[in-house]
N, C-alpha and C positions, 0 to 999 in steps of 0.2 A: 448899701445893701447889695448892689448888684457884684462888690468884690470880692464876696463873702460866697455866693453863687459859682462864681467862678474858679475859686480858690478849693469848692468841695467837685467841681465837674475836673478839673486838674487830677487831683487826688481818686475819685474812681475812674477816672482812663488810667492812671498810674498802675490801679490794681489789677485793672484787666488785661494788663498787657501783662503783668507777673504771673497773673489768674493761665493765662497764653500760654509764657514761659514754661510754669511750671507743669501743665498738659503737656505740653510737647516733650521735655526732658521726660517726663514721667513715660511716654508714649517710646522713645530711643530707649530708654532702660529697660523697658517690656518688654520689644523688637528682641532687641540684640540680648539679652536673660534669657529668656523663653523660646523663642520662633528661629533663631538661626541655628544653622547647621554646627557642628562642632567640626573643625579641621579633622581628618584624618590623614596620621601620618605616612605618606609612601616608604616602603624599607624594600628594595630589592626584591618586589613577587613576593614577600615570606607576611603573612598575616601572624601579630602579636596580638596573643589573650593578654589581655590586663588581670592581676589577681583583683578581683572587687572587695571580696569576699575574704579576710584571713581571720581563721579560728586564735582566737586570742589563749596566749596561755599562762596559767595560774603559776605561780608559784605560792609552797604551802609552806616553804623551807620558814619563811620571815615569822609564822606563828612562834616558831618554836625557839625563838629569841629569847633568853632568861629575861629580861625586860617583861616580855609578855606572861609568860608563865607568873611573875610574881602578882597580877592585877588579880584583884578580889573583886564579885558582883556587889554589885548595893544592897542593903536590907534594903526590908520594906517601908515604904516612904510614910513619915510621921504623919497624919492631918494638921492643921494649923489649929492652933489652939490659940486663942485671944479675939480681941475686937477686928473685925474684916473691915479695912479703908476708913473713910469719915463718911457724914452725915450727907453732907452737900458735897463732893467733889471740885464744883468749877471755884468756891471761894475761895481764895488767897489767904494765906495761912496770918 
């Protein structure tokens, strides 16, 4: 009985030391993600904007692909007409 006691006190120190690990990892990814500084790069006195921000632009040329031109819209969609599923579902056919 008592190796049986011992064998589950092994097993949660195990976990709490992973329990440990994975705080602290999780704690270093936080830190350094969120809370530190980002480098800035020194260039000679001269301050570079970065574009953030670029307007994306459309091209409309690719609509007019004979490809495209030839697609037809769908009619309007039939209702189902017949028996909807079985009785029981979960039984094995």
């Amino acid at each position: 009985m008592a190796i049986t006691f011992i064998q589950e006190r092994k097993k949660q120190q195990r976990l709490v030391l992973i329990l440990i690990a994975v705080v602290i990892i999780t704690i270093v990814v936080v830190w350094f993600g969120f809370f530190r500084k980002p480098a800035t790069p020194v260039t000679g006195g001269e301050t570079q904007v970065a574009q953030v921000y670029r307007i994306p632009e459309l091209d409309f040329f690719i609509l007019e692909n004979p490809i495209f031109r030839d697609l037809q819209p769908f009619d309007n969609i039939v209702p189902f007409v017949g028996e909807k599923g079985r009785t029981n579902p979960f039984l094995s056919y």
